[in-house]
C-alpha positions in Angstrom: 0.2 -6.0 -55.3 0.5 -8.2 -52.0 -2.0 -8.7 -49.6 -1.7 -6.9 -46.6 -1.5 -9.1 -43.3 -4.0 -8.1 -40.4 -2.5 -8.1 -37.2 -4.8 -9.4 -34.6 -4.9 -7.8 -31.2 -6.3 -9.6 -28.2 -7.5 -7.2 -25.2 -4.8 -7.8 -22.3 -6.4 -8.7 -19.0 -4.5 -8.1 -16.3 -6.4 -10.1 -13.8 -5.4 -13.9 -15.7 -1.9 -12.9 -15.0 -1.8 -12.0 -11.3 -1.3 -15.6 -9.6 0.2 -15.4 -6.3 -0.1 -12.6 -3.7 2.9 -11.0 -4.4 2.5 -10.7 -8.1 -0.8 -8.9 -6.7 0.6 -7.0 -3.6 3.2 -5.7 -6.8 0.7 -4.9 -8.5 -1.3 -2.8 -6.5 1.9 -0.8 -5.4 2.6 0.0 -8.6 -0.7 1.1 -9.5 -0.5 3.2 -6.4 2.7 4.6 -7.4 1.4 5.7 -10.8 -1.9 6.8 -9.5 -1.1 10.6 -9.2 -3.8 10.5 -6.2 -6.4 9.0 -8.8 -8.7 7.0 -6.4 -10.5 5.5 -9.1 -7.0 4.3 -10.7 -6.2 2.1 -7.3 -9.9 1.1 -7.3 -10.0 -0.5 -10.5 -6.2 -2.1 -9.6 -7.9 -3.4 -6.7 -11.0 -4.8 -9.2 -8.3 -6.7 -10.9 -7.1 -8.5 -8.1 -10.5 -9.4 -6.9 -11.0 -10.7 -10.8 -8.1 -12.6 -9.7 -8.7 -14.1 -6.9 -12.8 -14.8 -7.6 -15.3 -11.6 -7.4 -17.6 -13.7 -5.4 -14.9 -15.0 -3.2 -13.7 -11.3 -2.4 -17.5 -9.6 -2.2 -18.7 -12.5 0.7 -15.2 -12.4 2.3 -15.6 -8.1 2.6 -18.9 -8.6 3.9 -20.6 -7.0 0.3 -22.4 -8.0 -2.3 -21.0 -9.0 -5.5 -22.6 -6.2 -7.1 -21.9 -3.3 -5.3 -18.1 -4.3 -5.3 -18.1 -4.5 -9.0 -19.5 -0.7 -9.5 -17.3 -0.2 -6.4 -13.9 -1.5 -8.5 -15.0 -0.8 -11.5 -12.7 2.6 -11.8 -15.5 4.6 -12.7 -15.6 5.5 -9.4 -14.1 6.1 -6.4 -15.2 4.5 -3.8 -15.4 5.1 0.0 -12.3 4.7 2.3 -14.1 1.9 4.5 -14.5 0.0 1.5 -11.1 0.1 0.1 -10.4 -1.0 3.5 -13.1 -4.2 3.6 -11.4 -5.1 0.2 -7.5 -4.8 0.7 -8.1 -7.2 3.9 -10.5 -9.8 1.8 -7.6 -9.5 -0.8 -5.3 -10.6 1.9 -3.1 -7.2 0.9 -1.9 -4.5 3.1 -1.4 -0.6 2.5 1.4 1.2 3.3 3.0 4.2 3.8 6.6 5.5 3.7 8.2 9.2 3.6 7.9 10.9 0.5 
């Protein structure tokens, strides 16, 4: 009988692999795309890309605290419109919309 090999699985983490705006502007559009209106879906997209770019960085530069943008991003949630807002700009990303 032959030993069986374990396979090991390391958790993927998005946020290492999102470098330069446009990988995250990609991001974030797909994730929009494949929300199927799920606010909570886009938040925690956005919650990568702040992991990205620095969580402190994004919470000073949105004018909130570090905290309150984590359980804000954390896709447990969904948070407020104004916020998403504050965010997308300290991200440096844009939303937009086209015709269905």
């Amino acid at each position: 009988m032959t030993a069986k090999k374990k396979t090991k699985v390391e958790k993927f983490d998005v946020a290492e692999h999102l470098r330069t705006p446009e990988e995250m502007a990609a991001h974030l559009d797909a994730c929009i795309m494949e929300s199927d209106g799920d606010s909570a879906f886009i938040a925690k997209a956005l919650g990568d890309i702040a992991r990205a770019q620095g969580m402190s960085k994004v919470a000073r530069d949105a004018g909130v605290s570090r905290e309150s943008l984590y359980r804000a991003l954390s896709g447990e949630r969904s948070p407020d419109f104004a916020t998403i807002l504050k965010v997308t700009r300290a991200l440096g990303v844009q939303l937009h919309a086209t015709a269905a």
